[in-house]
C-alpha positions in Angstrom: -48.0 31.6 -115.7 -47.4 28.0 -114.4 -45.1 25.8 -115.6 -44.3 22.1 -114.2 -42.4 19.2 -115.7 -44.0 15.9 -116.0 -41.8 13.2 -114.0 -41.7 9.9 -115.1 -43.2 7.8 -112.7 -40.8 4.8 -111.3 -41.5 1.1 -110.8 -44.0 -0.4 -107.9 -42.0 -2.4 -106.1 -44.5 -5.5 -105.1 -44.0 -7.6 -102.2 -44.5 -11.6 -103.1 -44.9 -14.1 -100.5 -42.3 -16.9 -100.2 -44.7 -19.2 -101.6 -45.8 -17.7 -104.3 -42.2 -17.1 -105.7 -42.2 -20.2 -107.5 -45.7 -19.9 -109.3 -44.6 -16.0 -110.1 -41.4 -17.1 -112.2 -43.3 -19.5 -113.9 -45.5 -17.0 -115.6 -42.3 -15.2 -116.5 -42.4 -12.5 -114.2 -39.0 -11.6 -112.9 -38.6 -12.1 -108.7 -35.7 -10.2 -107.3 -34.8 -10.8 -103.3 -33.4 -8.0 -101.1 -31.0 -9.9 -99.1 -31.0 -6.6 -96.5 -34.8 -7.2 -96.0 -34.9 -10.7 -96.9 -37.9 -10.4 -98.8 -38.8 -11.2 -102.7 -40.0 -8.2 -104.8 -41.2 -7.7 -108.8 -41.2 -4.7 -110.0 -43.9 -3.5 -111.8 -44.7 -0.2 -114.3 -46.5 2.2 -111.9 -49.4 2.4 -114.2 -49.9 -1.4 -114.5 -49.6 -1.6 -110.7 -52.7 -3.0 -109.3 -54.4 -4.7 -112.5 -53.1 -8.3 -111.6 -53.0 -7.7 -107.5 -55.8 -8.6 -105.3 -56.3 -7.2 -102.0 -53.4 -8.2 -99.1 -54.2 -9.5 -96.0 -53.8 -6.0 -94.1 -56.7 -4.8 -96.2 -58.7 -8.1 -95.9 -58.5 -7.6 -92.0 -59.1 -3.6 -91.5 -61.8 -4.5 -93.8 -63.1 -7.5 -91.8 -63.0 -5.3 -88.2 -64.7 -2.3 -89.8 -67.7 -4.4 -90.8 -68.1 -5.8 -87.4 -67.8 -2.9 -85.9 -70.2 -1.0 -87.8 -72.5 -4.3 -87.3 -72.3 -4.0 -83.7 -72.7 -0.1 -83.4 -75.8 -0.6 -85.7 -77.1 -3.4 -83.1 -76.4 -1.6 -79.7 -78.0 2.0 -81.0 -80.6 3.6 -79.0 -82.4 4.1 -82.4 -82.6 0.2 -83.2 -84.0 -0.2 -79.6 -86.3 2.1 -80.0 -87.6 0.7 -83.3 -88.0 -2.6 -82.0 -89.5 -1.6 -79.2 
């Protein structure tokens, strides 16, 4: 027989950008800063986590190199040479 305990799931811890900080706060979201890592953070329930969040920039660029790439691997293929040949 198995038996497990459900955990309770903590906060996300969400990364703003010094910018943004401002235009957080004033829809009433609470920004703490990490003076050790000297960045600003909200904390958010782990299940509302990525309703409000768009993509980061990381994302934006892995996403950005693997279209070229599979662009350019599509273009230099022997089978597209042969097809317009």
């Amino acid at each position: 027989m198995l038996f497990y305990e459900r955990r309770k799931k903590k906060p996300l811890k969400i990364l703003v950008p010094e910018p943004k900080v401002a235009e957080e706060k004033a829809k009433g979201v609470e920004v703490h800063f990490d003076e050790k890592a000297n960045e600003h953070f909200k904390q958010v329930p782990y299940r509302e986590g990525i309703d409000n969040e768009a993509p980061n920039d990381i994302y934006r660029r892995v996403y950005e190199d693997n279209k070229k790439f599979t662009f350019e691997n599509d273009i230099y293929s022997q089978e597209f040479f042969d097809f317009i040949k």
